[in-house]
N, C-alpha and C positions, 0 to 999 in steps of 0.2 A: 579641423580635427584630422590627426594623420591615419594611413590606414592601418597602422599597427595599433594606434589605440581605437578603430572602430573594431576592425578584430576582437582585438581582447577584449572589447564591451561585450557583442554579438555573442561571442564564445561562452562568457563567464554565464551570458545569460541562460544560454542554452543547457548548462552545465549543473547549472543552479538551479532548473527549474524541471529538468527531464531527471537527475539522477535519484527523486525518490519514486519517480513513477517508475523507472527502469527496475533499481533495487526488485519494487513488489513485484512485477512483472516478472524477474527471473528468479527472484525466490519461490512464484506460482508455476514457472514454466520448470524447474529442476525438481519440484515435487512431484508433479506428472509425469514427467522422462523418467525419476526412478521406482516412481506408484506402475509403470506398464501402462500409461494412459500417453502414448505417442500421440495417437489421433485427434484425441481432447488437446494439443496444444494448435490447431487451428481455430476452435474455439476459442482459445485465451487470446492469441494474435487477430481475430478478425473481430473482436470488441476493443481492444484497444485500438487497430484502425479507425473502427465508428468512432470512437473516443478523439481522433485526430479529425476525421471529419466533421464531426461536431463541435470540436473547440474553434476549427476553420470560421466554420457560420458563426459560431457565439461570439467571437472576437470581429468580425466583421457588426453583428448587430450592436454589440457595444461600442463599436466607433460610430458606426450612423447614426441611433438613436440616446447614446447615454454619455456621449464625444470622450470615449476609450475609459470610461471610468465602470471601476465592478460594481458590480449590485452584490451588499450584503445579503440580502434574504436568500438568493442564486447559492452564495456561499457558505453560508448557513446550512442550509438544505442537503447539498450535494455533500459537506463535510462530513453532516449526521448521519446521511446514507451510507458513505464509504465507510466510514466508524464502525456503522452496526454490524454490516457484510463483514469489516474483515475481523471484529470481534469474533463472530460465529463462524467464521473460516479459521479463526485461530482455535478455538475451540474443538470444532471437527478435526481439524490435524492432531493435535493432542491425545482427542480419542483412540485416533488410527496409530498413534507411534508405535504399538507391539507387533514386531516385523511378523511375529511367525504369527498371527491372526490375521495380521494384513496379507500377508504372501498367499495364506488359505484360502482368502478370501478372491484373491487376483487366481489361483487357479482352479476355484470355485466358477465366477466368469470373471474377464477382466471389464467387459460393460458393465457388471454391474458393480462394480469395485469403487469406481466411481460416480455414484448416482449421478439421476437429471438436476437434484436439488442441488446439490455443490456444482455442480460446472455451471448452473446458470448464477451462482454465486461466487465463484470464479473469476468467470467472463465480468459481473457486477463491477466488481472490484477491479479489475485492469480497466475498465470503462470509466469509472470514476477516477480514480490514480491520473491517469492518464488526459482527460477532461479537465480536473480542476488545474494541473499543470500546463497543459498545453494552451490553453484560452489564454491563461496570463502570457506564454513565452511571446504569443502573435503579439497580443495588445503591448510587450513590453518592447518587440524587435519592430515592430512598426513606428513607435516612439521615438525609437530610436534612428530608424532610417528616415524619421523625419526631420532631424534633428542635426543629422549625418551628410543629409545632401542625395537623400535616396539609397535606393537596395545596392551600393556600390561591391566592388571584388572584394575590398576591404572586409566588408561585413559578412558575404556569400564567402569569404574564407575561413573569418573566422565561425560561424556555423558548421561548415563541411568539415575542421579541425574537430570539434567538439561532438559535434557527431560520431566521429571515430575513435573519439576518447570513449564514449559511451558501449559505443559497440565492444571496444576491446576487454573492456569491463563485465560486458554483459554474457560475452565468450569464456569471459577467464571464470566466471561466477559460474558458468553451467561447467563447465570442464570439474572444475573444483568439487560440485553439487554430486557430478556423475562418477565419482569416487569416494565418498563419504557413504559409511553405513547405512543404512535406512533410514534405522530410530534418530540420526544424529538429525536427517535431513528436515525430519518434519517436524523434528523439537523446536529448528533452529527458523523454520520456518511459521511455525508457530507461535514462537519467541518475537519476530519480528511482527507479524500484522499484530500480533496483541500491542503490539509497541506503539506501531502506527496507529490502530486502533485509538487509544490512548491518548494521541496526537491531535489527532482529527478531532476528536469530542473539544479539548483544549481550543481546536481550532476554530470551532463552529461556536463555542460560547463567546470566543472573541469575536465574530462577528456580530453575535448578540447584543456585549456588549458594545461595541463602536454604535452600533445603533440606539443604547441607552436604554435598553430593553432588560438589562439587568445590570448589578451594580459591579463595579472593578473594584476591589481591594488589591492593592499590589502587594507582594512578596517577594523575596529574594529569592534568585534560584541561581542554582550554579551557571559561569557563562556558559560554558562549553552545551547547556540543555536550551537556553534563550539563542544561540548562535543557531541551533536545533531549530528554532520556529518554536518550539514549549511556551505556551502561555503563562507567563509568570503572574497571577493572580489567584486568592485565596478563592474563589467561586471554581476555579476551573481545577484546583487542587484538591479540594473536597469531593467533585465530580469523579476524577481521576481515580481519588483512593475508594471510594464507593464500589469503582463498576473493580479494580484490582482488589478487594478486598470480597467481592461474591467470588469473582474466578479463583482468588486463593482459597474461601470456605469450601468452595464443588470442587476442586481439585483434592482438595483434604478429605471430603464425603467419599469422592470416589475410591481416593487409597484406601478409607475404612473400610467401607464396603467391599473392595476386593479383595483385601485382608481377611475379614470374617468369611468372603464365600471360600476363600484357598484353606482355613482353617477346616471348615464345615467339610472339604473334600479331601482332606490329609486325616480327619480324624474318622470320617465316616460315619453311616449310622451304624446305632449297634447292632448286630447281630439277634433274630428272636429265636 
């Protein structure tokens, strides 16, 4: 195997397997920089560390004890967890889009702008993101370096290559973040984990199913959503439109209701 195609294995794989933990990860880190929550982005970064520590060991015990192979239930689990987090992270962002309540709010106090309960929810979420990706990239670049002839230049380049694709990504995404309006950044931030959100549950029922645990109806789905990782299956479609069809009803409660109280405060009580 020459070392331009161990590279470009090494790379693709890194590339492939880090850019959606990245994506959340600086979608959560430009929301904080422009919420006035600097401090809270050591928080976000020292759970995704853990998250790399820990895929370390889990990808180690899955070579020794399960000879490099994932355990569904592991994936199941961790999928449902990061689903639900960042459901209800999308959510809370949502809430907070109206700058000038949120800006009130930031210099009401800026601790408390962003609760304990979202940054340990937060943090969740970079831990998970970052955990179910990184487990695989060890188990997939280990594979690979066994396969290769060892941890050769070839491969430590291409890694160090894609690594700095990542980063420059991950610079160009906050640069971009720390110029966008407020409202635009949490919409768009909120847009995406509902997404992933979304993904993840698809995710975790395919692991269910692969296990037999429930039944696969295949359907068709567009490539560009199956090249996605999208579970193309009627069990996991159904799921899908369920959990987006409550956040579309409370989203629509909430317009009503904000509606009626701005009506109730434009028309006033009468006069006795």
């Amino acid at each position: 195997m020459s070392v331009l195609s161990v590279a470009l294995q090494s790379g693709s794989i890194l590339l492939r397997e880090g850019l959606e933990a990245m994506l959340i990860i600086s979608a959560l880190a430009g929301f904080l920089q422009r919420a006035g929550a600097q401090d809270a982005l050591r928080w976000l970064y020292a759970w995704a560390l853990a998250a790399l520590a820990f895929s370390l060991a889990g990808a180690v015990i899955f070579a020794l004890f399960f000879d490099g192979a994932h355990d569904d239930r592991v994936e199941a689990v961790v999928m449902t967890l990061a689903a639900g987090l960042m459901l209800y992270m999308s959510g809370w962002l949502f809430l907070k889009q109206d700058p000038r309540a949120f800006q009130a709010e930031l210099r009401h106090s800026a601790d408390r702008a962003i609760s304990h309960g979202a940054l340990v929810s937060l943090g969740l979420i970079a831990f998970f993101a970052v955990f179910r990706e990184g487990a695989e990239t060890v188990l997939f670049l280990h594979a690979l370096a066994q396969t290769a002839g060892g941890w050769s230049a070839g491969l430590l380049g291409g890694l160090a290559a894609a690594a700095l694709a990542l980063a420059a990504l991950y610079v160009a995404m906050q640069w971009f973040a720390l110029r966008l309006p407020l409202r635009p950044v949490f919409l768009v931030t909120s847009a995406l984990l509902f997404v992933m959100g979304l993904k993840f549950i698809g995710a975790a029922l395919q692991e269910v199913q692969e296990m037999q645990w429930l039944a696969m109806t295949p359907v068709h789905l567009p490539d560009f959503l199956t090249d996605l990782g999208f579970n193309a299956s009627r069990e996991a479609l159904v799921a899908q439109g369920l959990v987006a069809a409550l956040a579309i009803g409370s989203t629509l409660g909430l317009h009503l209701r904000a509606s009626q109280q701005r009506a109730a405060m434009t028309h006033g009580a009468p006069a006795e």
